[in-house]
C-alpha positions in Angstrom: 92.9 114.1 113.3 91.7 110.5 114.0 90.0 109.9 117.3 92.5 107.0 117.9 95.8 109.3 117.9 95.4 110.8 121.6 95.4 107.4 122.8 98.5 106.6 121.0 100.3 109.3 121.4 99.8 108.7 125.2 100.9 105.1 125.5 103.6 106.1 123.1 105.1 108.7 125.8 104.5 106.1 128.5 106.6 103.7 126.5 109.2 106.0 125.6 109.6 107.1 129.2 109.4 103.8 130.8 111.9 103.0 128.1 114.4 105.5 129.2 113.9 105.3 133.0 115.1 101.6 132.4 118.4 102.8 130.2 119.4 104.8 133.3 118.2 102.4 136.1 121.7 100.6 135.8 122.7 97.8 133.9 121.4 94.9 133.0 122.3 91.9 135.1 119.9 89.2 134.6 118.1 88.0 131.7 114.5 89.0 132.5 115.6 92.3 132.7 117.6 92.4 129.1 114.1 90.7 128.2 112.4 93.4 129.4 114.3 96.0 128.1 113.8 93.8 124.7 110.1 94.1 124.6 110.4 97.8 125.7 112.5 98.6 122.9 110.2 96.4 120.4 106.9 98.1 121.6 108.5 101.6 122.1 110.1 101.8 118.0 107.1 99.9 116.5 104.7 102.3 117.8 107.1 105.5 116.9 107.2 103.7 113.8 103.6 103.4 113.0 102.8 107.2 112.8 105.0 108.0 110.3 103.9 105.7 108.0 100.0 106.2 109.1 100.8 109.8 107.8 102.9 108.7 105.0 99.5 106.1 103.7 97.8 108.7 104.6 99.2 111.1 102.5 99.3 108.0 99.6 96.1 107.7 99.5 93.9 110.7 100.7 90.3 109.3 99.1 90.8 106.4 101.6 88.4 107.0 104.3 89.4 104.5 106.8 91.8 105.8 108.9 91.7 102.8 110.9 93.0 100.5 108.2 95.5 103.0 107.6 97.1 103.1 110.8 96.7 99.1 110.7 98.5 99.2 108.1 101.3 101.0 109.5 101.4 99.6 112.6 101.6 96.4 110.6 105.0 97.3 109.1 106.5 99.2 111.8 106.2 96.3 114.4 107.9 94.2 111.0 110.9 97.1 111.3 111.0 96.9 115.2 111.2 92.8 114.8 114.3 93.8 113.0 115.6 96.0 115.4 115.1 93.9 118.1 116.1 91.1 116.5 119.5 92.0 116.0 119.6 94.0 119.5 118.6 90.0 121.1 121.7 89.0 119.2 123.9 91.0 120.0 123.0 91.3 123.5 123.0 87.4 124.1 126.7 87.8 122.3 125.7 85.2 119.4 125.9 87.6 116.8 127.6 85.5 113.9 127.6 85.4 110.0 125.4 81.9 110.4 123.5 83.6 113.0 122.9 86.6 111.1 121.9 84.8 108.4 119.3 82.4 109.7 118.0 85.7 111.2 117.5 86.9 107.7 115.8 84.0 106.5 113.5 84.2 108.5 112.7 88.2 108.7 112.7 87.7 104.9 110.1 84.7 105.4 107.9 86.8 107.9 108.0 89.5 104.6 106.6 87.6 102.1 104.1 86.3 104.6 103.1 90.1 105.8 102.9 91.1 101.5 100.7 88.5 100.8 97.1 89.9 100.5 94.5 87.4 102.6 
């Protein structure tokens, strides 16, 4: 078990909680609170997201040392899934969720992609 996973694991639960104490608060009546509950949901799935696929590289590749680099690596692509996620939540919750919308969106998750593939 890395040294790192305690810490994660902790903010994780704090994130997930604070996430869930603001679903049940009330609703959302002004914009810095649907902001808020935008970053929440971004920070809360891309961290969930990262430890599956820290185990899954892990499991990949079990001669690599580095667990650090690992879970980089993972944290890398899950805040790319959570983008996505929260990307279409901010459309829809902004009630601009269109074909033309939708695809600019795509453009430019695609673009953010290629740019996280490239090796430099």
């Amino acid at each position: 078990m890395p040294k790192f996973s305690y810490s994660i694991t902790t903010f994780l639960i704090l994130s997930w909680g604070l996430l869930i104490y603001m679903v049940f608060k009330g609703s959302p009546d002004t914009y810095v609170s649907i902001f808020l509950f935008l970053f929440m949901l971004f920070i809360t799935s891309g961290l969930s997201l990262s430890v599956p696929l820290f185990h899954l590289l892990k499991r990949k590749t079990p001669e690599f040392g580095n667990d650090n680099l690992l879970y980089r690596k993972g944290l890398k692509y899950g805040t790319f899934i959570a983008f996505g996620i929260t990307g279409v939540a901010f459309l829809r919750a902004f009630k601009i969720l269109s074909l033309l919308n939708v695809g600019l969106f795509m453009l430019l998750y695609l673009g953010i992609f290629y740019q996280l593939k490239s090796k430099r």
